[in-house]
C-alpha positions in Angstrom: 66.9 44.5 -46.1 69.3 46.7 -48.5 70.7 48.4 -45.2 71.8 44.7 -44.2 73.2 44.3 -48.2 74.7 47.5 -48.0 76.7 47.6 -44.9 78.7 44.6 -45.8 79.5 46.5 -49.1 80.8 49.5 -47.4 82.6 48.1 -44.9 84.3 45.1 -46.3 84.3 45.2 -49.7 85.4 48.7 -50.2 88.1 48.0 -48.4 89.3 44.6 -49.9 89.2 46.6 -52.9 91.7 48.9 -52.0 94.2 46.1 -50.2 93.7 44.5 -53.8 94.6 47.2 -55.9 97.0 48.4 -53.4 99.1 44.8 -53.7 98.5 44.7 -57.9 100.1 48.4 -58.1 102.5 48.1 -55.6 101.2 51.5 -54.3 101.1 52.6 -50.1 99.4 55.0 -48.4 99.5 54.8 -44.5 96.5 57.1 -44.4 94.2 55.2 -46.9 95.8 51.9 -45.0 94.4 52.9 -41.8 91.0 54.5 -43.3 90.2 51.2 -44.6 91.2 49.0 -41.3 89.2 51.3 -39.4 86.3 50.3 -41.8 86.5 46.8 -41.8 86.7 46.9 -38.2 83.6 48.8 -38.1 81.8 45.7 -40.0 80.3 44.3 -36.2 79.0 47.4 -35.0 77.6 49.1 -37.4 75.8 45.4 -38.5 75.1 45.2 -34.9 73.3 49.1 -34.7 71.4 48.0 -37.9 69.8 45.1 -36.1 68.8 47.3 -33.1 66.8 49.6 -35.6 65.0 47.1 -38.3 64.0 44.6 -36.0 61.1 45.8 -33.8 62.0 43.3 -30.8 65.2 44.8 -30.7 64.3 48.4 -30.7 61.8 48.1 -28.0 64.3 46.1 -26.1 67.1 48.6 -26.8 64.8 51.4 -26.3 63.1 50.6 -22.7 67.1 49.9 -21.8 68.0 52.8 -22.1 65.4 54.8 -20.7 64.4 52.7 -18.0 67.3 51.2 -17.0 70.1 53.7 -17.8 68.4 57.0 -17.6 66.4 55.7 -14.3 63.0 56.8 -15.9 60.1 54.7 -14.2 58.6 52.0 -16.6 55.1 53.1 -17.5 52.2 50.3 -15.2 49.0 49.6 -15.7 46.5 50.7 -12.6 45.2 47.8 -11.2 41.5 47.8 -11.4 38.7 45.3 -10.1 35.2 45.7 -11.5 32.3 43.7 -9.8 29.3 43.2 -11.3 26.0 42.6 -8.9 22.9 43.1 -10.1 22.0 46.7 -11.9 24.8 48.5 -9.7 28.0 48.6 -11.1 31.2 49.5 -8.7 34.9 50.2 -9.9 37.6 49.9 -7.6 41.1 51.2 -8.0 43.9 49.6 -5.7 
């Protein structure tokens, strides 16, 4: 929970700060300008990265993407097993 407080801090507020005190001073900087669209911009993502890794439906989703589907590792099956039962003899069967 105070990843998904804190990201929101860093990348908006930070930089609403600056633009603030920026406009009251009348001061410019094309590098701290830039700096601090790139962060704002970021805001999505980076909320969007934080979801994939504190929510455990996401990560398993997110995880068995990647490796099964993008890295073309096989997804892990169960072996198909039938057990009868007759009498004191008890047979297992793997298909």
């Amino acid at each position: 929970m105070c990843i998904q407080v804190g990201i929101p801090v860093v990348v908006i507020y930070i930089p609403n700060i600056y633009w603030n005190v920026s406009i009251t001073f009348d001061l410019y900087s094309q590098e701290l300008n830039n700096i601090s669209i790139v962060l704002f911009t970021l805001h999505g993502t980076s909320s969007s990265i934080a979801t994939m890794f504190l929510y455990e439906p996401y990560r398993k989703y997110t995880k068995s993407l990647i490796l099964y589907s993008l890295l073309r590792f096989h997804e892990p099956s169960a072996i198909p097993t039938v057990v009868s039962i007759s009498g004191s003899n008890l047979r297992r069967t793997i298909i």
